[in-house]
PQR file of N, CA, C, O and H, with PARSE charges and radii, in Angstrom:
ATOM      1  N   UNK A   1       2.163 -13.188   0.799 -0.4000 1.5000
ATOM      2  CA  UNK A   1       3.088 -12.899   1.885 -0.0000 2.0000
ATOM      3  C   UNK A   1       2.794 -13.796   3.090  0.5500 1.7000
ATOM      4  O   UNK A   1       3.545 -13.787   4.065 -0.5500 1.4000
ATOM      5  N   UNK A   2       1.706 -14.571   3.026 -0.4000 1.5000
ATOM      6  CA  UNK A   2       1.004 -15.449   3.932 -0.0000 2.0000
ATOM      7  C   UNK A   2       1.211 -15.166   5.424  0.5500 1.7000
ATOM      8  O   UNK A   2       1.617 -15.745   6.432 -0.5500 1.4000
ATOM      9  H   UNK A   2       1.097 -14.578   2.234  0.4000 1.0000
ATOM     10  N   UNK A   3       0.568 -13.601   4.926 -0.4000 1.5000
ATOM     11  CA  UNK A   3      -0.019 -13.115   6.269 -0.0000 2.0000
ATOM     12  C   UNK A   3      -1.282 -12.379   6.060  0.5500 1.7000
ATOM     13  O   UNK A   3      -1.551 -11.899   4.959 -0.5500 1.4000
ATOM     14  H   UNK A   3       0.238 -13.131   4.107  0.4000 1.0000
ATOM     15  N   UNK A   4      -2.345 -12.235   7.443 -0.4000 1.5000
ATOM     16  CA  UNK A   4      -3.523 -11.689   7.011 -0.0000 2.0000
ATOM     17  C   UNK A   4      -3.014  -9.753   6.605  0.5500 1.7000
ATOM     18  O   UNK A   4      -1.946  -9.148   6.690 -0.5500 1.4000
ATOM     19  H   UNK A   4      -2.126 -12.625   8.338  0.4000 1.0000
ATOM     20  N   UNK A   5      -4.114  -9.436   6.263 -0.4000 1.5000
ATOM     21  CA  UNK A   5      -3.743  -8.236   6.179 -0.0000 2.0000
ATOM     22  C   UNK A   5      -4.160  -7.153   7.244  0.5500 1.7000
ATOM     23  O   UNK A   5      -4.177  -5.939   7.039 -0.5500 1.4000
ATOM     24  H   UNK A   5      -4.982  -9.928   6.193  0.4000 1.0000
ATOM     25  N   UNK A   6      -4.462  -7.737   8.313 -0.4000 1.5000
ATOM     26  CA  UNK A   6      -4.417  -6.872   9.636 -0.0000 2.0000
ATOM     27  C   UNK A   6      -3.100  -6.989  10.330  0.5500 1.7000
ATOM     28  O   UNK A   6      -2.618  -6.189  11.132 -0.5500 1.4000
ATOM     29  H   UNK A   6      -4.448  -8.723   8.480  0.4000 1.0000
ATOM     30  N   UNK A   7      -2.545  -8.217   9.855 -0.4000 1.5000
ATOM     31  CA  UNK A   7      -0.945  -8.615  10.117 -0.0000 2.0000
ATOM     32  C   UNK A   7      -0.083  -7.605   9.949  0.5500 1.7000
ATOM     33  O   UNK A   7       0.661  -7.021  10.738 -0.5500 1.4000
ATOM     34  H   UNK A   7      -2.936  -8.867   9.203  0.4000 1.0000
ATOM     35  N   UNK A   8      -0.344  -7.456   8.520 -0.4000 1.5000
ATOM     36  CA  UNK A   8       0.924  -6.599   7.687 -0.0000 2.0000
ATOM     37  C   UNK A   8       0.315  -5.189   8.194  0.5500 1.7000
ATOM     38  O   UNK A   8       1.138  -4.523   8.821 -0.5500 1.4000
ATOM     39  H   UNK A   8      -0.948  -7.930   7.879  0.4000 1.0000
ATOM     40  N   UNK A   9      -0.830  -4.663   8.063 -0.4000 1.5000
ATOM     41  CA  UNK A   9      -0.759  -3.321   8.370 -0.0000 2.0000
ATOM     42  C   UNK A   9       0.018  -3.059   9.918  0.5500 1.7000
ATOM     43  O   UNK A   9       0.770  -2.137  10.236 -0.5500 1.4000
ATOM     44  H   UNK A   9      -1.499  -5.204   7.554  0.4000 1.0000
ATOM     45  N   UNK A  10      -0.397  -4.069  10.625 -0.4000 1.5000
ATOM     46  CA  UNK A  10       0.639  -4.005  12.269 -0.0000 2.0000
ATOM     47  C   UNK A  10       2.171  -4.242  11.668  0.5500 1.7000
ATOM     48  O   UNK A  10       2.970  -3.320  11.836 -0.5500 1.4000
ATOM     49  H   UNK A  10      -1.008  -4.818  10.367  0.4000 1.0000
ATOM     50  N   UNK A  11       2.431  -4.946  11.260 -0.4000 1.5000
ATOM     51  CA  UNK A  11       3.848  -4.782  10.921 -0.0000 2.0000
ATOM     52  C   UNK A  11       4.739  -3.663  10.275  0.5500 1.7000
ATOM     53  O   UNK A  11       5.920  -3.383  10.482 -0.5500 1.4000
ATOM     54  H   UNK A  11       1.782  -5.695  11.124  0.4000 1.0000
ATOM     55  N   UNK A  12       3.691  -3.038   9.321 -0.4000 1.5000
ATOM     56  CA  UNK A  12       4.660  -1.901   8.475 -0.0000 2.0000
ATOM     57  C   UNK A  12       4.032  -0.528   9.279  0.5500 1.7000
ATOM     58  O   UNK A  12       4.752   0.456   9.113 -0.5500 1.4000
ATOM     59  H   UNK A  12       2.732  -3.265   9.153  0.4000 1.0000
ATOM     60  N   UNK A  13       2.896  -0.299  10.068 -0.4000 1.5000
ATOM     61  CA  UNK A  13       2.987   0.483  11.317 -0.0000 2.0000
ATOM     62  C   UNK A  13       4.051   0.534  12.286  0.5500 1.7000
ATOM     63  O   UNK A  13       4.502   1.549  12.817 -0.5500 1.4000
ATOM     64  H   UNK A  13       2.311  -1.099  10.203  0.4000 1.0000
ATOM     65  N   UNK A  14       4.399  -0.624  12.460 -0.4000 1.5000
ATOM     66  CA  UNK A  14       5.834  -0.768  13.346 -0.0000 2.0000
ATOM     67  C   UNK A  14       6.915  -0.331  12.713  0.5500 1.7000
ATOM     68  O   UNK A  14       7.451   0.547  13.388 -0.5500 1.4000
ATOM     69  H   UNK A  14       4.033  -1.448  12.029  0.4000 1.0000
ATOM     70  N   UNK A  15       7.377  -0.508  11.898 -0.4000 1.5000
ATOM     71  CA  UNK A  15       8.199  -0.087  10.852 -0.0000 2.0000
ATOM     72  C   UNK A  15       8.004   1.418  10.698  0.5500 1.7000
ATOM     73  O   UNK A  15       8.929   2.157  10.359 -0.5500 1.4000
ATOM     74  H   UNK A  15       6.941  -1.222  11.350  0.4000 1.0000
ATOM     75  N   UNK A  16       6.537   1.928  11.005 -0.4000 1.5000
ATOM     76  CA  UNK A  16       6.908   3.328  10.284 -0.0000 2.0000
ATOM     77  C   UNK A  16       6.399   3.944   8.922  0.5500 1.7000
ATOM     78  O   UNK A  16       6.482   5.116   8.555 -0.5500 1.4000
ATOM     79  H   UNK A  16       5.785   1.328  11.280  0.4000 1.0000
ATOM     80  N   UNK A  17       5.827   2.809   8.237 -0.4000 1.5000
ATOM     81  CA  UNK A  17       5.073   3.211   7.095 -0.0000 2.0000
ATOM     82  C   UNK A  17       3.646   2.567   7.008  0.5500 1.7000
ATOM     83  O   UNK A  17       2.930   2.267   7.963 -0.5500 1.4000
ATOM     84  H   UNK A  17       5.760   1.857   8.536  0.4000 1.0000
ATOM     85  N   UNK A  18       3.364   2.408   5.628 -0.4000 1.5000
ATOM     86  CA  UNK A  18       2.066   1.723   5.454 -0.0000 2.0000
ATOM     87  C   UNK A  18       2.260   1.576   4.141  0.5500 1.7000
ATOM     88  O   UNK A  18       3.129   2.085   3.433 -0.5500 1.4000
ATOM     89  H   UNK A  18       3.946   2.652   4.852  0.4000 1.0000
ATOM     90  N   UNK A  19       0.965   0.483   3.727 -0.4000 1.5000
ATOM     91  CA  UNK A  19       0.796   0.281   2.060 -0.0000 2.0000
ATOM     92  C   UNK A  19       0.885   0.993   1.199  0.5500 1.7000
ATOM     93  O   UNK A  19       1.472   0.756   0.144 -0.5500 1.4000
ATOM     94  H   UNK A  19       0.260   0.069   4.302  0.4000 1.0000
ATOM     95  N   UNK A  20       0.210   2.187   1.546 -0.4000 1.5000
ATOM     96  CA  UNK A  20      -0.243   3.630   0.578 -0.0000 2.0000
ATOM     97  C   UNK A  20       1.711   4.453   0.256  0.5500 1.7000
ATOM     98  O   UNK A  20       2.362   4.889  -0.693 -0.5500 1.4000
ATOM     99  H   UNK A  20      -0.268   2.380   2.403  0.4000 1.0000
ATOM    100  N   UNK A  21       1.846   4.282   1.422 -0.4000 1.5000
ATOM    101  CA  UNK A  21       3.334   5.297   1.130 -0.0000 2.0000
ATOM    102  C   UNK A  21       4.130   4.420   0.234  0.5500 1.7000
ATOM    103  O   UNK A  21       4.691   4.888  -0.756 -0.5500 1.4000
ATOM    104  H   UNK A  21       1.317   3.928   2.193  0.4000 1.0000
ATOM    105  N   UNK A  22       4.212   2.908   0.613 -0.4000 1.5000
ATOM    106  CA  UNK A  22       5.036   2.198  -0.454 -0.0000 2.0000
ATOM    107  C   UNK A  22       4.429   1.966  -1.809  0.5500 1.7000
ATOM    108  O   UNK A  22       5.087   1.891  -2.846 -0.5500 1.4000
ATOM    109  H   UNK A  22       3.756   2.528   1.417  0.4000 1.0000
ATOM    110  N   UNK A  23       3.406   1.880  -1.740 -0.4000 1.5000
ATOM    111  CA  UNK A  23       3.151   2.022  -3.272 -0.0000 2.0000
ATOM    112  C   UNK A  23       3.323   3.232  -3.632  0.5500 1.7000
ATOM    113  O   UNK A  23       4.510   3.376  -3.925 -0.5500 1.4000
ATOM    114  H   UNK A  23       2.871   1.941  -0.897  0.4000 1.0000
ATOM    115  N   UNK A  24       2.780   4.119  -3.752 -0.4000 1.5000
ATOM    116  CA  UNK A  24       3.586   5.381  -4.015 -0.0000 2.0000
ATOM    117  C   UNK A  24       5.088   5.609  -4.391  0.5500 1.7000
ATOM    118  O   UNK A  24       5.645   6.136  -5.354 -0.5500 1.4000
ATOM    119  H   UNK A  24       1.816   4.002  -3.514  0.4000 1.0000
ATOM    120  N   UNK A  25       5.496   5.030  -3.304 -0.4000 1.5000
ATOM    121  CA  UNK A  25       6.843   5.469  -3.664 -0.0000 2.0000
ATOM    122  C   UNK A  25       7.497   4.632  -4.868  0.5500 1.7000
ATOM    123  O   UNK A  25       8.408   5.009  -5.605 -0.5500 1.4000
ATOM    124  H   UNK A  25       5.044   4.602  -2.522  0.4000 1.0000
ATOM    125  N   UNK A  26       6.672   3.148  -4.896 -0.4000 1.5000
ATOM    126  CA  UNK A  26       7.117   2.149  -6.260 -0.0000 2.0000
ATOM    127  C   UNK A  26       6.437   2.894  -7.038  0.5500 1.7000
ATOM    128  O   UNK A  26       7.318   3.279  -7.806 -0.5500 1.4000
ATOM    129  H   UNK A  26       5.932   2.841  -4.298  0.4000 1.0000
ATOM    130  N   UNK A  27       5.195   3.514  -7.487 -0.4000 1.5000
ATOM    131  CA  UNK A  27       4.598   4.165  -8.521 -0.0000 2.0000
ATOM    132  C   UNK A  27       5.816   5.260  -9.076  0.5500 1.7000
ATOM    133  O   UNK A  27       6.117   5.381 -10.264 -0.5500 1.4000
ATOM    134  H   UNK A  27       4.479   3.201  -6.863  0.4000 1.0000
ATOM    135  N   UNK A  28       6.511   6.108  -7.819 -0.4000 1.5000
ATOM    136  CA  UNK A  28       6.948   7.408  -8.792 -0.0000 2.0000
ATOM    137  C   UNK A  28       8.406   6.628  -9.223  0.5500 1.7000
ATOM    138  O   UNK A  28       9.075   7.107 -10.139 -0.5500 1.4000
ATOM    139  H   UNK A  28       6.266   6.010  -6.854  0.4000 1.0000
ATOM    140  N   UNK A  29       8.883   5.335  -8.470 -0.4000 1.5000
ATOM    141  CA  UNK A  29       9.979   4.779  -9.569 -0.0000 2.0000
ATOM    142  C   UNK A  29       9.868   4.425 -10.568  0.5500 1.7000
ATOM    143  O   UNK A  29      10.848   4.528 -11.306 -0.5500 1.4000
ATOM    144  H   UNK A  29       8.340   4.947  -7.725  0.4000 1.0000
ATOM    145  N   UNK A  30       8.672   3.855 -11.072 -0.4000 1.5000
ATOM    146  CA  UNK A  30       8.401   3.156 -11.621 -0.0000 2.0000
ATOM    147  C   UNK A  30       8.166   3.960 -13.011  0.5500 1.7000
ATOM    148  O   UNK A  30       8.395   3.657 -14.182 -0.5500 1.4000
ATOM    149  H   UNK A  30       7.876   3.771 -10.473  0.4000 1.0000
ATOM    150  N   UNK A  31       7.383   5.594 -12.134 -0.4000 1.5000
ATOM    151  CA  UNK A  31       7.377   6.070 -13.540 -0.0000 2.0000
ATOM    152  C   UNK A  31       8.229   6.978 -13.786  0.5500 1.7000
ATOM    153  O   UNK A  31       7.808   7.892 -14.495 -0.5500 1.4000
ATOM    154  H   UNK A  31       7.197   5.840 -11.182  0.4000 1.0000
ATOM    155  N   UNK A  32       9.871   7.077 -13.253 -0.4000 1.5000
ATOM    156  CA  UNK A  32      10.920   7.969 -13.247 -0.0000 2.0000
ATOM    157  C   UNK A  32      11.357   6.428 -14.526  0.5500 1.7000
ATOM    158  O   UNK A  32      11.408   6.791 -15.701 -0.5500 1.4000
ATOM    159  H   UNK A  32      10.213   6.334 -12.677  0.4000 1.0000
ATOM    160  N   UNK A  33      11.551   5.346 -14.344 -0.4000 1.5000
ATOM    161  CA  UNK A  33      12.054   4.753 -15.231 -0.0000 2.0000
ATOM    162  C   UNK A  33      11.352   4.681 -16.546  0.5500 1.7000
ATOM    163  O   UNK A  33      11.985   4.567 -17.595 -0.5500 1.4000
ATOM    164  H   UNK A  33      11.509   5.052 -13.389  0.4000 1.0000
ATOM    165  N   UNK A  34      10.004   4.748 -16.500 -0.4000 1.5000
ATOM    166  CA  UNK A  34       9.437   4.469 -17.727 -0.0000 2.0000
ATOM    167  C   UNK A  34       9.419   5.927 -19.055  0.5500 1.7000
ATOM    168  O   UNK A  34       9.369   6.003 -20.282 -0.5500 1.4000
ATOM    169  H   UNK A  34       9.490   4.840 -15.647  0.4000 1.0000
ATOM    170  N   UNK A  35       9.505   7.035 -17.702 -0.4000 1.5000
ATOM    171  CA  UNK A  35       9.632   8.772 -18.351 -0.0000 2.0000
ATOM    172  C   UNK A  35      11.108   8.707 -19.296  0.5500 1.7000
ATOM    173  O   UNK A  35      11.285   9.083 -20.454 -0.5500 1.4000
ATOM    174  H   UNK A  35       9.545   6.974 -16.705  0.4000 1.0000
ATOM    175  N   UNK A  36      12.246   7.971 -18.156 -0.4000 1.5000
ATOM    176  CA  UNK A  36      13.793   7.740 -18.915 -0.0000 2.0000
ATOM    177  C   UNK A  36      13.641   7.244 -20.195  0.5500 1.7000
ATOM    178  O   UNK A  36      13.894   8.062 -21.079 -0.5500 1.4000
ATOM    179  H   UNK A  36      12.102   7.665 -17.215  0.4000 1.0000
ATOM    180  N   UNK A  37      13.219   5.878 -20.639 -0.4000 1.5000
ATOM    181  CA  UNK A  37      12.768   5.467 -21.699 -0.0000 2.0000
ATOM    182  C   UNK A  37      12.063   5.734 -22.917  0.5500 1.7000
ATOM    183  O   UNK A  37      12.401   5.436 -24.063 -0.5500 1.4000
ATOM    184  H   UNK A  37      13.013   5.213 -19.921  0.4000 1.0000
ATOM    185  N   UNK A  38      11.022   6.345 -22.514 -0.4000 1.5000
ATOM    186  CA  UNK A  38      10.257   6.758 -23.453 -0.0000 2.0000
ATOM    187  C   UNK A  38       9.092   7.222 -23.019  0.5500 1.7000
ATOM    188  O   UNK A  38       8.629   6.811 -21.955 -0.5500 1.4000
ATOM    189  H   UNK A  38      10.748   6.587 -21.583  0.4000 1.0000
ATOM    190  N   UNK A  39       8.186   8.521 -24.087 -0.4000 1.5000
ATOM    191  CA  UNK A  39       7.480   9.131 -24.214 -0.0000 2.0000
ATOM    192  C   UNK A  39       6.175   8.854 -23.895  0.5500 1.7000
ATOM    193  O   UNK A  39       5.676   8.469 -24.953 -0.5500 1.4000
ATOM    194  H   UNK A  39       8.562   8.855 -24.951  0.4000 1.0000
ATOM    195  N   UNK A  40       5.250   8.830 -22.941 -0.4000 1.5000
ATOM    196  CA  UNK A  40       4.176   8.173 -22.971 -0.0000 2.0000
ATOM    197  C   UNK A  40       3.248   8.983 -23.131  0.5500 1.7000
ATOM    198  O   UNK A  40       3.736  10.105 -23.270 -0.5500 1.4000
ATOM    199  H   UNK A  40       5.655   9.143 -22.082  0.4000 1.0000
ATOM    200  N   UNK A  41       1.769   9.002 -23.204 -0.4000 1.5000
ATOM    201  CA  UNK A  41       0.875  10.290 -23.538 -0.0000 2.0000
ATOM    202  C   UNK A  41       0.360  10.173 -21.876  0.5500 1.7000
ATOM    203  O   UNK A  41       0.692   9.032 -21.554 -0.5500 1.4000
ATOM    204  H   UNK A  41       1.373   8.091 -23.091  0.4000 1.0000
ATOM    205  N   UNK A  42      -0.280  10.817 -20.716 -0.4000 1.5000
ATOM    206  CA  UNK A  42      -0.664  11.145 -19.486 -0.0000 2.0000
ATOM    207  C   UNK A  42      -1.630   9.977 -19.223  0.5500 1.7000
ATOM    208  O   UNK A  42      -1.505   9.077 -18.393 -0.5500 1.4000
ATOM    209  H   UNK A  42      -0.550  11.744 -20.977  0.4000 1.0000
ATOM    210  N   UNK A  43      -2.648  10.192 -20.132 -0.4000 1.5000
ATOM    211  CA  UNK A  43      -3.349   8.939 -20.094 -0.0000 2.0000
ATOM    212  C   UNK A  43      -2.978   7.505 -19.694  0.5500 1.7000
ATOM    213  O   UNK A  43      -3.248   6.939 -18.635 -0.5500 1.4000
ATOM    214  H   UNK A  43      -2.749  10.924 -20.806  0.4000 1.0000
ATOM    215  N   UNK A  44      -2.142   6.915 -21.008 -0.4000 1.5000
ATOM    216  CA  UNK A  44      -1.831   5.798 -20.876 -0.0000 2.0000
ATOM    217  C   UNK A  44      -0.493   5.533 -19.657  0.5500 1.7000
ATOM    218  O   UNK A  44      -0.424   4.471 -19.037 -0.5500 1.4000
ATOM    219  H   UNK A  44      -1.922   7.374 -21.868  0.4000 1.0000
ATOM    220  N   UNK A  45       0.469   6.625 -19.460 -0.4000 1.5000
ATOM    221  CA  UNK A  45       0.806   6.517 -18.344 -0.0000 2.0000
ATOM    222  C   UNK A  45       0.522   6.088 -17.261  0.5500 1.7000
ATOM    223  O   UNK A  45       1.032   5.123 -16.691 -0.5500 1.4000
ATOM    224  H   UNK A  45       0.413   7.487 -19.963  0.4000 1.0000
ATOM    225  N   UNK A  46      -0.489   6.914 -16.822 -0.4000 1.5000
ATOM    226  CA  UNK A  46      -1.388   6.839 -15.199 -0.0000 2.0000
ATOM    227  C   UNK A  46      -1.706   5.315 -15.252  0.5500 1.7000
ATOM    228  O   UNK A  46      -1.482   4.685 -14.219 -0.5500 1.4000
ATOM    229  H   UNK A  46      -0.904   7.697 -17.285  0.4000 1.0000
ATOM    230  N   UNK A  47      -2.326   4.472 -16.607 -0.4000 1.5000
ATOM    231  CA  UNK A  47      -2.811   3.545 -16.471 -0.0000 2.0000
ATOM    232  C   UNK A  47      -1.671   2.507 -16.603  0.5500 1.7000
ATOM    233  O   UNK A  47      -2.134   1.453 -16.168 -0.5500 1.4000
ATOM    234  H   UNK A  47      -2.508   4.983 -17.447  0.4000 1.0000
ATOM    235  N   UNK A  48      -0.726   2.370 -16.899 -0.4000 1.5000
ATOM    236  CA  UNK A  48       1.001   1.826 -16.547 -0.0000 2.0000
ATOM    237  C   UNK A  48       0.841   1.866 -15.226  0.5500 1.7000
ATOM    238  O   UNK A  48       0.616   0.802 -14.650 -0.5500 1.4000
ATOM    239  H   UNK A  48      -0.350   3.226 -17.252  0.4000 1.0000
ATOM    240  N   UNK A  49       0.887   2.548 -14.807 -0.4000 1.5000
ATOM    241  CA  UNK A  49       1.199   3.238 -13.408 -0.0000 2.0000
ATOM    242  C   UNK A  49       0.266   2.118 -12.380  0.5500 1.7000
ATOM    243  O   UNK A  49       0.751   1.615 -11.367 -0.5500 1.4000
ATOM    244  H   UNK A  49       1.070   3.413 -15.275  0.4000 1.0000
ATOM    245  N   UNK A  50      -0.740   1.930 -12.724 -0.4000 1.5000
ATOM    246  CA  UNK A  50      -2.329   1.456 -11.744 -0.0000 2.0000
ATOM    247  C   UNK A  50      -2.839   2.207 -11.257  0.5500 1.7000
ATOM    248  O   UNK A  50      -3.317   1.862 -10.176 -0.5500 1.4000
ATOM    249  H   UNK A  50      -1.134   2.339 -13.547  0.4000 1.0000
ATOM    250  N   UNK A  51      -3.065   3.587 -11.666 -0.4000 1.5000
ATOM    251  CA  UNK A  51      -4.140   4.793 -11.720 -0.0000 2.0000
ATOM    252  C   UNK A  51      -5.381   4.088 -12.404  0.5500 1.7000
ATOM    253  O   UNK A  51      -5.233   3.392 -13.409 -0.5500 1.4000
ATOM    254  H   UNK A  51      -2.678   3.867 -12.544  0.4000 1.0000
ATOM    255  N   UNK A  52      -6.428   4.269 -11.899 -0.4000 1.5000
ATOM    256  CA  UNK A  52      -7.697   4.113 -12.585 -0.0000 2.0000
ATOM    257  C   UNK A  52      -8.613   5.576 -13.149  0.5500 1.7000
ATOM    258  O   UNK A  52      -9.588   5.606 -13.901 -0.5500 1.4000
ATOM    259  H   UNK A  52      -6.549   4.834 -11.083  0.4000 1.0000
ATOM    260  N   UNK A  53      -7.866   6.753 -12.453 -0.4000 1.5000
ATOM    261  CA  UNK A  53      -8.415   7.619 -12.659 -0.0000 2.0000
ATOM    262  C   UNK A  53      -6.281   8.962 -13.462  0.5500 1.7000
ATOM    263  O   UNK A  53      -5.147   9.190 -13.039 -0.5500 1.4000
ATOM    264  H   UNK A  53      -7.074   6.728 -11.843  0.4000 1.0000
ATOM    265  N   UNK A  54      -7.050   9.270 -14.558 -0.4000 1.5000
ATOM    266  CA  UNK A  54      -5.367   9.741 -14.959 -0.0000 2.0000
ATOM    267  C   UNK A  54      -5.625  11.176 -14.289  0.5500 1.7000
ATOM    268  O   UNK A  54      -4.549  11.771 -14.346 -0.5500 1.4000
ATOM    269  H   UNK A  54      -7.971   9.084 -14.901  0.4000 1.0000
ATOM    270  N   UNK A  55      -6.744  12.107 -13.585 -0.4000 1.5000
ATOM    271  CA  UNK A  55      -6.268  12.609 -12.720 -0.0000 2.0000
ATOM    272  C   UNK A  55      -5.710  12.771 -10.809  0.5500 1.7000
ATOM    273  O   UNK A  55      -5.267  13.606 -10.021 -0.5500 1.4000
ATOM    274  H   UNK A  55      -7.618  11.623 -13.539  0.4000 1.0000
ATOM    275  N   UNK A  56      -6.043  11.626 -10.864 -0.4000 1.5000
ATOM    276  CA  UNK A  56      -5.210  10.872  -9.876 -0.0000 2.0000
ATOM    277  C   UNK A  56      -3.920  11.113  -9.943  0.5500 1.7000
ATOM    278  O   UNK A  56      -3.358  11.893  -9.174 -0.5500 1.4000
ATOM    279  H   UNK A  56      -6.403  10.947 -11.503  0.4000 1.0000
ATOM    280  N   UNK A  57      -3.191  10.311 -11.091 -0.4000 1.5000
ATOM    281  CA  UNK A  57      -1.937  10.315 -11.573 -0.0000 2.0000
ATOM    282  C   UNK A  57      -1.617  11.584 -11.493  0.5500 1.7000
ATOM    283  O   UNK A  57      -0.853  11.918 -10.587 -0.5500 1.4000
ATOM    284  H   UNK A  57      -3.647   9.678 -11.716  0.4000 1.0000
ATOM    285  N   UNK A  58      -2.154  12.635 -12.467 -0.4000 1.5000
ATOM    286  CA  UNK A  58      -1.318  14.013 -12.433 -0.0000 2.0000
ATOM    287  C   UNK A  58      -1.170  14.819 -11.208  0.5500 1.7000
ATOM    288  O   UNK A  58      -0.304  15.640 -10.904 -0.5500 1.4000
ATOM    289  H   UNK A  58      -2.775  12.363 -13.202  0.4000 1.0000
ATOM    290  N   UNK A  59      -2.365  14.340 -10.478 -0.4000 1.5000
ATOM    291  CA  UNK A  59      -1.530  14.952  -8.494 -0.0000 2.0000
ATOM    292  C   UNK A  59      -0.544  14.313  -8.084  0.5500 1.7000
ATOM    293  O   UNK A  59       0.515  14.771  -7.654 -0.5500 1.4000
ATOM    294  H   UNK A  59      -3.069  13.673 -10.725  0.4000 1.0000
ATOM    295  N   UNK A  60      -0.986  12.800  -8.251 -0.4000 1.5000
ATOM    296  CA  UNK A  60       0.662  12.500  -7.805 -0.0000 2.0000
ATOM    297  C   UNK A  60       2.420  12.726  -8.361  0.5500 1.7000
ATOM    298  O   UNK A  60       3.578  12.686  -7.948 -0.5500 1.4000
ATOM    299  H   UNK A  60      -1.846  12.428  -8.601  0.4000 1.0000
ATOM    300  N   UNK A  61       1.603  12.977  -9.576 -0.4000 1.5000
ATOM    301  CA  UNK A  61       3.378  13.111 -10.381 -0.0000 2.0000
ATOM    302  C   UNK A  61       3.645  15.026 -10.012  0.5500 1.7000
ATOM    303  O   UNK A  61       4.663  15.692 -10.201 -0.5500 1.4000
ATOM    304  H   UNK A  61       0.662  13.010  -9.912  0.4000 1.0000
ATOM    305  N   UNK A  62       2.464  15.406  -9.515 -0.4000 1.5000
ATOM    306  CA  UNK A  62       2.665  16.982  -8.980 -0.0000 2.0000
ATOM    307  C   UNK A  62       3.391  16.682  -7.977  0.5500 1.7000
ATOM    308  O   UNK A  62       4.549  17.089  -7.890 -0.5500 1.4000
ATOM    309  H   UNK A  62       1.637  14.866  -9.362  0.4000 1.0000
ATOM    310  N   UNK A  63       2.678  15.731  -6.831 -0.4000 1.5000
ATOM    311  CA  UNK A  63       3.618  15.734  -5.280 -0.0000 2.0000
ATOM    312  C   UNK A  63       4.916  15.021  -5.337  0.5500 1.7000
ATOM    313  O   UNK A  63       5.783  15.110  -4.468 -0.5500 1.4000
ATOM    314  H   UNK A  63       1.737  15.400  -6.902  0.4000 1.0000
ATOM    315  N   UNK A  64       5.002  14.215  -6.555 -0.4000 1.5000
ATOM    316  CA  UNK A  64       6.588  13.324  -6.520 -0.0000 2.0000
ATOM    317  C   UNK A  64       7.308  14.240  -7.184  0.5500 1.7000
ATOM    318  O   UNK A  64       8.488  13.959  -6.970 -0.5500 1.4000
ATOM    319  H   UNK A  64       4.297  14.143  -7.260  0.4000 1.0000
ATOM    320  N   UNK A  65       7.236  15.145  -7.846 -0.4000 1.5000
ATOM    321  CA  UNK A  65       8.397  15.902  -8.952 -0.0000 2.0000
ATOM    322  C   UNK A  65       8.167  17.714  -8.372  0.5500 1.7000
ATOM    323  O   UNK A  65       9.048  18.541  -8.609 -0.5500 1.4000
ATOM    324  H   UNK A  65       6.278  15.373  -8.020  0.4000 1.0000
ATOM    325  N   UNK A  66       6.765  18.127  -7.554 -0.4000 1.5000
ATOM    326  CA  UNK A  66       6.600  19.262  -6.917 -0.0000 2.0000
ATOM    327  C   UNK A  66       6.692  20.486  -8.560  0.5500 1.7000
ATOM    328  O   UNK A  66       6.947  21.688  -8.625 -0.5500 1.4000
ATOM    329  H   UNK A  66       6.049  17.455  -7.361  0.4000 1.0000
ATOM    330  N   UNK A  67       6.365  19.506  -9.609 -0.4000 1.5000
ATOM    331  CA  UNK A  67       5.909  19.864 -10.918 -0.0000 2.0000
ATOM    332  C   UNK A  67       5.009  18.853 -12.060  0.5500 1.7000
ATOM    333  O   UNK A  67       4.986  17.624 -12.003 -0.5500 1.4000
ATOM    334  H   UNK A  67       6.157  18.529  -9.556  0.4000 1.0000
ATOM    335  N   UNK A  68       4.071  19.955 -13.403 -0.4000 1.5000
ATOM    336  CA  UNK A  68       2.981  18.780 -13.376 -0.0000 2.0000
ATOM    337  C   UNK A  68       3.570  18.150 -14.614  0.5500 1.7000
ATOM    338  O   UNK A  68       3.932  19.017 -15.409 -0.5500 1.4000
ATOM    339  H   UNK A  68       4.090  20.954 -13.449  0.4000 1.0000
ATOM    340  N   UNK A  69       3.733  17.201 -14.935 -0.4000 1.5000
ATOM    341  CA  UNK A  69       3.528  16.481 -16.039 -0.0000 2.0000
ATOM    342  C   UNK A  69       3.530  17.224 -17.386  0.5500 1.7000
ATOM    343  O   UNK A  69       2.494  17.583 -17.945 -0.5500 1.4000
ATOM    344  H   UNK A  69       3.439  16.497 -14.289  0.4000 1.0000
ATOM    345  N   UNK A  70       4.834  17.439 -17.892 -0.4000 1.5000
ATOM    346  CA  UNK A  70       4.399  18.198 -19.188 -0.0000 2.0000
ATOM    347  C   UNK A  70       5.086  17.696 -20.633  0.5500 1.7000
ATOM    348  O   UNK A  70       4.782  18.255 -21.688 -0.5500 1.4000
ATOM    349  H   UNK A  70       5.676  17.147 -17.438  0.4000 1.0000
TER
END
């Protein structure tokens, strides 16, 4: 983006968000499209996703859907 990254965190502060919320929010598209498609097991999901930990993943697909993964 050839900017530092004290740059961008001032910039998307201005804006109103931050890194963490936008990834997030690309994570639960990302895995609303991949759920449309096809069947994945939780595991290998989370790790689609860039979860390093798959209960990581299952809180977040709790707070994006406000249900768990079933």
């Amino acid at each position: 983006m050839c900017m530092s990254s004290s740059t961008l965190r001032r910039r998307l502060r201005a804006e109103g968000t931050s890194y963490q919320v936008l990834l997030d929010a690309v994570r639960a598209h990302r895995c609303d499209k991949v759920l449309a498609r096809t069947s994945l097991p939780g595991k290998t999901l989370a790790l689609e996703m860039g979860f390093s930990e798959p209960n990581s993943f299952y809180r977040a697909f709790q707070r994006w859907h406000g249900k768990s993964l079933t």
